[in-house]
N, C-alpha and C positions, 0 to 999 in steps of 0.2 A: 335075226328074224325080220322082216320084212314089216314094212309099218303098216296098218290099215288106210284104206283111203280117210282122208279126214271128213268129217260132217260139215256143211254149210259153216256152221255157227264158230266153229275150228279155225274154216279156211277164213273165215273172214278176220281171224284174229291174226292169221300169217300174214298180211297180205303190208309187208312192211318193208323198203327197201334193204338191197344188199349191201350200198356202200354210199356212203356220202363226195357228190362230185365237187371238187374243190375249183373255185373262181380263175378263172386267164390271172396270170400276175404280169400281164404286158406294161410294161411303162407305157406311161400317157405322151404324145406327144410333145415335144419341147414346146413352151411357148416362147412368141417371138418376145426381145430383147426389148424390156419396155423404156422409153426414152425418159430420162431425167425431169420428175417433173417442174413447172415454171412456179414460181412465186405467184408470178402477175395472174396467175391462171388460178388462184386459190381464193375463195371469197375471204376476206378479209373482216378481221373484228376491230373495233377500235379499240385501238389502244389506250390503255389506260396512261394519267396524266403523267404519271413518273417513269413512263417506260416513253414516253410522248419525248419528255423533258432531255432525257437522256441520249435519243439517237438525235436532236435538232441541236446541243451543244454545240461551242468550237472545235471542243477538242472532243467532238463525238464518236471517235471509232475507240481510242483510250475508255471513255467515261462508258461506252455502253458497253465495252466486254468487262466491266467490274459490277456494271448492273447487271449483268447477264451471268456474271457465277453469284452474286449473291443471289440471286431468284432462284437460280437451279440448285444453290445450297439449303435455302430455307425451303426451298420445295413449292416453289409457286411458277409450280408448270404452265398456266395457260398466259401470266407476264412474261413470262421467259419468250413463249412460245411469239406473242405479241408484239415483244422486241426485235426479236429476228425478222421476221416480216416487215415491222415497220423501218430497218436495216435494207432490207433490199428493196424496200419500196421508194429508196431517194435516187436522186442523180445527180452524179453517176449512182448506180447501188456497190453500199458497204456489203464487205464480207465478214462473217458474224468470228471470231477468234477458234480455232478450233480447239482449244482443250474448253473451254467452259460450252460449248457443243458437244463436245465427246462425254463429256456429264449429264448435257440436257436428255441427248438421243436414250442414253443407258436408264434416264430415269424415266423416260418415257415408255422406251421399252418392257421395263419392270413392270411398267402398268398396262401394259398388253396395245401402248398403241403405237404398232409399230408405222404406222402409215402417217402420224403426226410428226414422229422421229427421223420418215424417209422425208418430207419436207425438208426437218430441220438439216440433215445431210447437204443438200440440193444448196441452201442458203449461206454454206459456211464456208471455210478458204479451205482448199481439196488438201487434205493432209489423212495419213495413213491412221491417224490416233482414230480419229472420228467415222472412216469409213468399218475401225475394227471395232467401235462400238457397235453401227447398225449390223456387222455381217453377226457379231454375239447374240444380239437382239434377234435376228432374224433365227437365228441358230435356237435361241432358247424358247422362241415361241414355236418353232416344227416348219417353219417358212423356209425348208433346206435349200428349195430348188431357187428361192428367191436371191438367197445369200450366195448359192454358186454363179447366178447372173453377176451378181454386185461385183463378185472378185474377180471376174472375169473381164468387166467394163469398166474397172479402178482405173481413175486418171491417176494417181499414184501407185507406184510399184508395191504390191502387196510385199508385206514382210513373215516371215515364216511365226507370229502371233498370229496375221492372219492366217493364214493356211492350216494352223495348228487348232484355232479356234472350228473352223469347218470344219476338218477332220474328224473333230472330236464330235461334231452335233450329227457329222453323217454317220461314224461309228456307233455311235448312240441309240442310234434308231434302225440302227439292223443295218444301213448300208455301205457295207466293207466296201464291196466291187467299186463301188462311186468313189468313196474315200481313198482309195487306189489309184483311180484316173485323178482323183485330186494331185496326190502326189504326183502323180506324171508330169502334170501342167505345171507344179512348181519345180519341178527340174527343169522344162523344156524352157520356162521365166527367168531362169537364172536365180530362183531364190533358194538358195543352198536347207536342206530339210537339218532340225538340230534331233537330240534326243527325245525332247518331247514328242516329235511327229511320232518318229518309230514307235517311241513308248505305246501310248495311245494304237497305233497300228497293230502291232505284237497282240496287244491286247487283244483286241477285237477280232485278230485272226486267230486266237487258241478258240476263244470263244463260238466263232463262226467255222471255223475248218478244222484243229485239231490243233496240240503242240507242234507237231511235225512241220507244218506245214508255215508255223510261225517261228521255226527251227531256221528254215530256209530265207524270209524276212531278215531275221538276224543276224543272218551271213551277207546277207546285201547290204545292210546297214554299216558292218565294220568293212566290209568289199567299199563301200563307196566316202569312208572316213570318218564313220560319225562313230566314236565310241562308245558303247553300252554301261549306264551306271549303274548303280545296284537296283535301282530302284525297276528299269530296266530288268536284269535278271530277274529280280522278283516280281514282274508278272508271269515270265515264263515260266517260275517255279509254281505257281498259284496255275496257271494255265496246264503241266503234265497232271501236276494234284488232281483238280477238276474232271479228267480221264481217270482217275482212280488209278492213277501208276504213279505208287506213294515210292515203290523202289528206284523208278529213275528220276523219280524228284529228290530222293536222297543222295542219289549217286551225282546230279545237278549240282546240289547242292555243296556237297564236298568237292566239289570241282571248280569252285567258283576263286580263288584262291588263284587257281593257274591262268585265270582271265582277270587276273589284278583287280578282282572285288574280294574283302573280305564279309561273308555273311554278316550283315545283324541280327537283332531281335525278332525283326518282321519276318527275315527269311527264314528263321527255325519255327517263328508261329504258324508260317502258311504249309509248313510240312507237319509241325504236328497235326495241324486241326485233320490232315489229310490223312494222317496215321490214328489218331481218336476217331473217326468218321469211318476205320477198317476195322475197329476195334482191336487196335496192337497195342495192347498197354505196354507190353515189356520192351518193344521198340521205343514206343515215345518216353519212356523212363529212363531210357538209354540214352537218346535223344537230348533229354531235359540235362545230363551228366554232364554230355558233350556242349552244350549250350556254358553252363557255368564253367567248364578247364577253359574254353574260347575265349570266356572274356563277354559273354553275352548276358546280361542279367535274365533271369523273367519277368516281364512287364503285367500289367494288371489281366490284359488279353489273355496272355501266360494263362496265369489262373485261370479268369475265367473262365476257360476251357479245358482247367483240367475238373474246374468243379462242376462243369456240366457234361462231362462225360462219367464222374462217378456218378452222379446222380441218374442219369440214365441208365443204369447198374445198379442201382440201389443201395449205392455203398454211401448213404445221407451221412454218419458219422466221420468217416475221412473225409468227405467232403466239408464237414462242419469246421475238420483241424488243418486243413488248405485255405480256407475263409479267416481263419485265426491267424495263417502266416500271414499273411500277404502286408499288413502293414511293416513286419518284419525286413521287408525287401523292400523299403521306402513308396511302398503302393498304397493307394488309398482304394478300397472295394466299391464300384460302382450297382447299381441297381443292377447289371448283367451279371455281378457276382454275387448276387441275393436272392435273384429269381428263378432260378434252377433248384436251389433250395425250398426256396418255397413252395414250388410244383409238388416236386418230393413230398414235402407236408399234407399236401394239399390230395395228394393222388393215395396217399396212407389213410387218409379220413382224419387226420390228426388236426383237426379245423383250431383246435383251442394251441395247439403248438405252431400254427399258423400265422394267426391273430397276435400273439407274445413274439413271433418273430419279425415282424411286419413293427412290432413295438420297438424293438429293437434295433433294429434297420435306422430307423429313423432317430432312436437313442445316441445313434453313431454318425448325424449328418448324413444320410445320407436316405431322400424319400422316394418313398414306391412311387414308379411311372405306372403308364396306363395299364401295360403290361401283367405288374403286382397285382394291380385290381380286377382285371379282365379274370386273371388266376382265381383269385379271390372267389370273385361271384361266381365265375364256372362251377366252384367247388360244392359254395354252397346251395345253389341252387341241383346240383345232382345229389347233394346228402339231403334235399326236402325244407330244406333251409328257405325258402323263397323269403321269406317276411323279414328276414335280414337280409338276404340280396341287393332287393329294395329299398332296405333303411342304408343302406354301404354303397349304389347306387346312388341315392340323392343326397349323399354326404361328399361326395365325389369334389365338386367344383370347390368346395369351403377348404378343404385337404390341397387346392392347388391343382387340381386334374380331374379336367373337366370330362366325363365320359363321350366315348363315340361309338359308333355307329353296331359295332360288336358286344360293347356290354350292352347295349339294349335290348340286341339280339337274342345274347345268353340270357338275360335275366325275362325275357316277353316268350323264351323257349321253356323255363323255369316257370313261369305262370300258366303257359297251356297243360305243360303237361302233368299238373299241381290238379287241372280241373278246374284253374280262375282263367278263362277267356277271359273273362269282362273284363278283370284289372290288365289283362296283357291289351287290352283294344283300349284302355284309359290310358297304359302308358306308352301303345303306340301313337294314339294323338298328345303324349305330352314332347314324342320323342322328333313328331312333326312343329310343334310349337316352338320349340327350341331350337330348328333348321338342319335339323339332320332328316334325309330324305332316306327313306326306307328303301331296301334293296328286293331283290327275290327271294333271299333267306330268310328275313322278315314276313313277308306276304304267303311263303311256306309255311312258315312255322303258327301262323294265325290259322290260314285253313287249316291244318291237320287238327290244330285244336277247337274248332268249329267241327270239323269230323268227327273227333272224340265224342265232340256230346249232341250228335245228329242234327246238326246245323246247316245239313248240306247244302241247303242254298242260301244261305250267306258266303258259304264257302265258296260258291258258286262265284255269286256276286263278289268276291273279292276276288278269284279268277278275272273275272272278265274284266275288272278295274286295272288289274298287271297289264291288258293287254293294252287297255285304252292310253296306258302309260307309255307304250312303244318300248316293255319290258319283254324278253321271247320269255314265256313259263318254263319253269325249269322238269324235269322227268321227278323231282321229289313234290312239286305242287301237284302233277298231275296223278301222281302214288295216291297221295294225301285222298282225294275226291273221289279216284277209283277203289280208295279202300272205305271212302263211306258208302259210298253207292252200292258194294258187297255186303256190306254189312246190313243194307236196309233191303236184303235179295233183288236188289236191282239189277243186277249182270248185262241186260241186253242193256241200259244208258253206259253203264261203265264198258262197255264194248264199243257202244256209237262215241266215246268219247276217246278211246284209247283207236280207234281210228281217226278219230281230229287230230290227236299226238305226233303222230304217224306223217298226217297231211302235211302237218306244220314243221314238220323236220326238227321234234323232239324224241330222239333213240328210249325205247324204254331199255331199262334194265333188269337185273334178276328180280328183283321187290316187284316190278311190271309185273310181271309173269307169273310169282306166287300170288301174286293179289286176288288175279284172274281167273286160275289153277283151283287156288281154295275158293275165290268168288261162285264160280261155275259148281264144284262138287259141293258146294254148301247149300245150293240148292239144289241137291240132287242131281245133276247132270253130271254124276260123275264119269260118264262115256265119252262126253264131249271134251270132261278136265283132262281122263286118258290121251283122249287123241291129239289135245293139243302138245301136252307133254312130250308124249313119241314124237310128234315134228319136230318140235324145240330141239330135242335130243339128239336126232338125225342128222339137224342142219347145224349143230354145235355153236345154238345159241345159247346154250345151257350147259353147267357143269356136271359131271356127276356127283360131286358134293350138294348139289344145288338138287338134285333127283331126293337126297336121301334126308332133306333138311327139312323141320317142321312138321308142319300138317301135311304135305305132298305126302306120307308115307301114309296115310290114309287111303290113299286109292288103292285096294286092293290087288293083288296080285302084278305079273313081271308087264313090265312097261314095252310096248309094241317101237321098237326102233329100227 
């Protein structure tokens, strides 16, 4: 049947883009090749008296590079830093040793300054050790494009560490194709690629283009001499797995054998996890047989994965007597072999077999991470538990594990929806006192329960504070406000509002639209709730589960689509 035209109040509710146009991904142009920079050119601090004493010696190039790794071992960056300078500041000017450099630049690095470290570079005898510190340095702090400058302008011949090190920071960050031309450049350089390059390559190609395609990598690898080690195979076995083709990773795997690898441990773990992830118990049992006639043990990983797949099955009892082998097989159970269990507990309502297992755990050496406790307070804060939440929360850091940013969450999401805003807004300023910086999940979970108890303009005002933060609101903040402002028969602001959503390129979704739906017929406008619905429905922004769910079935009679 043909939908009605819509009413004003309707169409203004449509009036929402089709599709979100995604940004140019053009590369920015190269910048030019920045020249090495000068010492002489660097303002200068005075040196302190023992870094003074040190380069003005007889025997001052010996005496300062022994002062120069003890500074960079004991950690006294800005004398290290001051040496070196005051090194190239004589004449003729000394060159600073390059391994107690290659330490300075790395610990510089570490500390995020890498432009202190590109000096130290500039100052020291040009050796490969030290230019593969800053190209790491540049690599760990996301300065890719900087690092491919460096290896390309090396007064020493880069060695395939360098090359391996870029590789890996542009594979890192999503950029195959780069890390590709990398490798080209170190062929065309004469610097022969080992295993780790491929390794690393493989990798990143199952992950970026498929196994297939990192099937044919493999073959240029053993085409151009470099042969494949297990370790090798098993990314490509971890890579078809990830495609969810557990059968030709099996098939992989038993074939490994006639490419003069025999399987380990690691290669039958990354097929099970991928055969436990289809849900094949009687293959991966099968599996586990062939593991042990091989000559493969099961490792603790072993377990814990098979005690986290019964437990998602709800088989907590075998899963209890796989937890009891495992010291059996010279493995010691880690907290990844406790916490599956304890969800279990935790997801039964069995809070007191929870609590005695967590006793337990730790009876054994062995204590809950953040993890355990995150489980924990989720639990009890959905059984109504808050006020122990809270007390389990600020016991936290004395137990060794300090909360973050998520149990504050759970347990400030446990307080709203308890009916205590206030103690959730007391221990969102205790959770800013202590340096952890609130998210949008956080500043959601306040509004909504400012909404609960018609606080809408606080909730407001905590809106508009997310924005001042240069946080985008998320479509659950904006739910939150739109379902107070229904609730207090406001519709036409939760309408001017859910067009600001709109403006600002936050999609609603189905909660958007029941809010509205029931907002609108709750004050009687049930003609306008119709008509927006048959739109919805028409243009298949709605489900038909979504027609027949809640209060929508309150609108009488068939829906105009």
């Amino acid at each position: 049947m043909a939908a009605a035209p819509p009413s004003a109040m309707s169409a203004a509710l449509l009036t929402f883009p089709s599709s979100h146009p995604y940004p140019s991904l053009l590369a920015p142009p190269k910048p030019p090749t920045p020249r090495p920079p000068h010492l002489h050119l660097v303002p200068r601090v005075a040196a302190s008296p023992a870094a003074a004493a040190a380069a003005a010696s007889p025997h001052r190039a010996a005496s300062a590079t022994d002062r120069l790794r003890g500074l960079v071992r004991h950690g006294c960056l800005e004398d290290a830093l001051r040496l070196v300078d005051s090194l190239a500041g004589h004449d003729p000017p000394s060159r600073a040793a390059a391994g107690p450099c290659a330490a300075l630049i790395k610990k510089l690095c570490a500390s995020g300054r890498t432009a202190d470290a590109r000096r130290v570079l500039g100052a020291c005898a040009p050796d490969v050790m030290a230019y593969n510190a800053m190209v790491a340095g540049y690599c760990g702090a996301g300065q890719l494009d900087a690092a491919r400058r460096l290896v390309a302008d090396m007064p020493v011949e880069p060695d395939a560490y360098t090359y391996n090190t870029l590789i890996r920071g542009l594979c890192g960050r999503g950029r195959t194709s780069n890390a590709l031309a990398v490798l080209d450049d170190m062929l065309r350089r004469g610097c022969v690629p080992d295993v780790v390059t491929y390794t690393i390559l493989l990798e990143a190609t199952c992950k970026r283009s498929g196994y297939k395609q990192a099937m044919k990598l493999l073959d240029e690898m053993r085409a151009k001499g470099c042969a494949p080690d297990l370790v090798t195979y098993n990314v490509v076995v971890n890579g078809i797995c990830q495609e969810g083709r557990v059968d030709d990773a099996l098939e992989f795997l038993r074939n490994l054998p006639s490419y003069g690898c025999e399987p380990n441990t690691v290669s039958y773990n990354i097929v099970l996890k991928g055969l436990f992830t289809a849900e094949r118990w009687e293959d991966a049992e099968e599996l586990m047989a062939e593991m042990a006639q091989k000559g493969c043990p099961p490792n603790v990983v072993t377990f814990n994965m098979l005690i986290s797949f019964l437990c998602r099955r709800g088989l907590v009892e075998p899963a209890m007597e796989v937890l009891e082998q495992i010291p059996k097989y010279g493995c010691t159970p880690n907290s990844l072999s406790y916490n599956p269990l304890l969800h279990a507990f935790c997801k039964q309502k069995k809070m007191d077999k929870a609590m005695a297992f967590v006793d337990l755990m730790m009876s054994r050496g062995c204590y809950p991470d953040i993890v355990s406790y995150n489980t924990l307070l989720t639990a009890l804060c959905r059984n109504g538990e808050v006020d122990v939440a809270i007390d389990l929360l600020h016991q936290l850091k004395d137990k060794g594990c300090s909360p973050v940013l998520i149990s504050y969450n759970t347990v400030i999401d446990g307080l709203t929806k308890a009916g205590k805003t206030k103690e959730a807004l007391e221990l969102l300023n205790e959770m800013i006192g202590k340096g952890l910086q609130p998210d949008i999940i956080t500043y959601s979970t306040i509004a909504s329960g400012l909404c609960r108890e018609d606080r809408i303009e606080e909730a407001i005002t905590t809106f508009c504070k997310v924005q001042d933060m240069g946080i985008r609101p998320s479509a659950v903040l904006y739910n939150a406000i739109l379902l107070g402002l229904c609730k207090r028969r406001e519709t036409h602001n939760a309408i001017d509002l859910f067009a600001y959503m709109i403006s600002n390129g936050c999609m609603p979704n189905e909660s958007t639209y029941t809010i509205l739906i029931e907002g609108l017929a709750y004050e009687g406008l049930v003609k306008e709730a119709r008509e927006l619905l048959g739109a919805l429905c028409s243009r298949g922004v709605v489900s038909k589960k979504f027609i027949k769910k809640g209060a929508i079935k309150m609108l009488d009679g068939p829906i105009q689509t």
